[in-house]
C-alpha positions in Angstrom: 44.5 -44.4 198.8 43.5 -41.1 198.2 43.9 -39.8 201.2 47.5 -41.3 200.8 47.8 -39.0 198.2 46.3 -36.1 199.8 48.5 -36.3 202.8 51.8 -36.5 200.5 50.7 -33.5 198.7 49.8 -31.8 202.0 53.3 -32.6 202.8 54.8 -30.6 199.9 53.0 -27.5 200.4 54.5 -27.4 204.1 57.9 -28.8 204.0 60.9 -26.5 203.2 62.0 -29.1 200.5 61.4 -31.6 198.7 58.5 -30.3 197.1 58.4 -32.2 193.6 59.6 -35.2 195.5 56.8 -35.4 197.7 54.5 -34.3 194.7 56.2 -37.3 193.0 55.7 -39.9 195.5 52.2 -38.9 196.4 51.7 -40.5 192.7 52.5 -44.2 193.6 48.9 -44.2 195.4 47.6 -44.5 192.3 49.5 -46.8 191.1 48.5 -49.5 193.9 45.6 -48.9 193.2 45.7 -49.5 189.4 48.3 -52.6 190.6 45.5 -53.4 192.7 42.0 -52.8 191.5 42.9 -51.8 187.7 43.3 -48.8 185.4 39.9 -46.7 185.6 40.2 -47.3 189.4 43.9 -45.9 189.3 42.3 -43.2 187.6 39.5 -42.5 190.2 42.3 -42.8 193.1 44.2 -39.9 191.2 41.1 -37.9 190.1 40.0 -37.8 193.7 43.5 -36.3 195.0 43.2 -34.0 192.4 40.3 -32.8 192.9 40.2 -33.1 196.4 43.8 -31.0 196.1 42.5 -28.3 194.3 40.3 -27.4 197.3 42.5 -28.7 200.2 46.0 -27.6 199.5 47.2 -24.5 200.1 49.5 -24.3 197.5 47.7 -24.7 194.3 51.1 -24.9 192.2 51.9 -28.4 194.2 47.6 -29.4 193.5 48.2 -29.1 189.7 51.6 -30.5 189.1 49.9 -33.3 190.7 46.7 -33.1 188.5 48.9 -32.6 185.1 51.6 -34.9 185.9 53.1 -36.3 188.7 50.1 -38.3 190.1 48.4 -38.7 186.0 51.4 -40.0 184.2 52.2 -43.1 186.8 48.8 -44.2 186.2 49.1 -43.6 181.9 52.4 -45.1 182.0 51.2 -48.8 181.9 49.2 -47.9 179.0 51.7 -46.3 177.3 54.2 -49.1 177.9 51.9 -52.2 176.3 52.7 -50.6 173.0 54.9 -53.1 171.4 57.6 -50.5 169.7 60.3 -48.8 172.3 60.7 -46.1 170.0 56.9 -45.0 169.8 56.4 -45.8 173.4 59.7 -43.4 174.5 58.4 -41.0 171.8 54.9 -40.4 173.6 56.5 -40.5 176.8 58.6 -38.1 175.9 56.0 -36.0 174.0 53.7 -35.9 176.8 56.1 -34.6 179.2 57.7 -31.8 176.9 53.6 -30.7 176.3 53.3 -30.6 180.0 56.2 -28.7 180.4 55.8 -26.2 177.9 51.8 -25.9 179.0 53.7 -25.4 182.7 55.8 -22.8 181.8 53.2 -20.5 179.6 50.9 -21.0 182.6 53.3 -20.0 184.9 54.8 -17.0 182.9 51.3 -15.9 182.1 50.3 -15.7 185.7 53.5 -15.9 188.0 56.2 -13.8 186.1 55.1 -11.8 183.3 58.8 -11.8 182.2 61.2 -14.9 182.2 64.3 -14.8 184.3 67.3 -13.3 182.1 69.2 -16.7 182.9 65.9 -18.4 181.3 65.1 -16.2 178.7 68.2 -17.4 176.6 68.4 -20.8 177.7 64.7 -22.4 177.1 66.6 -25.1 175.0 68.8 -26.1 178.6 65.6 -26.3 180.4 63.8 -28.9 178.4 67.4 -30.7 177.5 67.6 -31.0 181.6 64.0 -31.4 182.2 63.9 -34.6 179.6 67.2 -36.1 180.9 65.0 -35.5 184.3 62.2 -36.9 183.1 63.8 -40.3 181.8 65.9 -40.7 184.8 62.3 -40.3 187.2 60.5 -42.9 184.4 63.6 -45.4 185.2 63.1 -45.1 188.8 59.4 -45.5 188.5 59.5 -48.6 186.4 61.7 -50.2 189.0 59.4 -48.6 192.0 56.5 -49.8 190.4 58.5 -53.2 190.1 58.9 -53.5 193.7 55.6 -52.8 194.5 54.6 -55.5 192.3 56.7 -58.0 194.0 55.5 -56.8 197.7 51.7 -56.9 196.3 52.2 -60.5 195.2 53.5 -61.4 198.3 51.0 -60.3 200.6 48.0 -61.3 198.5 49.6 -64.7 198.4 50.3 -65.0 194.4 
C-alpha cells in the first residue's frame, strides 16, 4: 500500500496538473490500511511513503506536503473524530491545518522566495480564510471517501 502511495506521489511530481490532487489521493493508502489492519499500521503505510518519498521523488515539495499533511492527517483524522464534542474536534482539525500552513509558508518563504509575492504580502488573512474554507471542504469529501471505502471493504471481506 505503500507503494500505492509512492506511485501517486510519483504521479504528482510528473504530471502538469493536479499536483495536490494527486498528493491528496496518494493519502487514502493509508487509510485502507488503518481501515484494514488499524491505526499504528496506517501509520507505518504513511511513514514508509514518506520516507521512501523523501529519497524517491524528485520533487521534494510534493514528498513533504505528503509527510506534513496530505498523507498524516487522513490517518489522524479517525483519532481526532472519536472525540465526543464537534466543536473541539473541528477546533483541532482546524488548528492542525492552520499550523501546517503557516509552518508551509515560513518554510517556503525562508527557502523558496525570500520575499512574498506583493499580491500575498497584503493579503495573508485571504490565504488562510481560503485555505480553511479548502481545508473543510477536502475533510467533507474525505469523510464521505473514507465512507465508501468502508462500505466496499465490508463487502469484499464478507461483513
Amino acid at each position: 500500500m505503500a507503494a500505492g502511495s509512492l506511485a501517486l506521489l510519483w504521479l504528482a511530481c510528473v504530471a502538469p496538473s493536479g499536483r495536490i490532487g494527486l498528493t491528496a489521493a496518494a493519502g487514502l493508502f493509508p487509510v485502507a490500511v488503518t481501515l484494514c489492519a488499524g491505526r499504528p499500521a496506517g501509520y507505518l503505510c504513511w511513514a514508509a511513503a514518506s520516507v521512501l518519498g523523501l529519497f524517491m521523488l524528485p520533487d521534494k515539495g510534493v514528498a513533504v506536503l505528503f509527510l506534513a499533511f496530505l498523507g498524516l492527517y487522513p490517518v489522524a483524522k479517525g483519532r481526532l473524530e472519536t472525540l465526543e464534542r464537534r466543536t473541539v474536534e473541528w477546533g483541532l482539525k482546524l488548528s492542525w491545518f492552520n499550523l501546517t500552513l503557516t509552518l508551509f509558508w515560513f518554510v517556503m518563504q525562508q527557502l523558496l522566495l525570500p520575499e512574498a509575492p506583493e499580491w500575498l504580502e497584503h493579503n495573508a488573512l485571504l490565504l488562510y480564510v481560503l485555505g480553511n474554507l479548502i481545508f473543510v471542504m477536502y475533510d467533507v469529501g474525505l469523510s464521505r471517501l473514507i465512507t465508501l471505502l468502508r462500505i466496499r471493504l465490508s463487502r469484499a471481506g464478507g461483513h
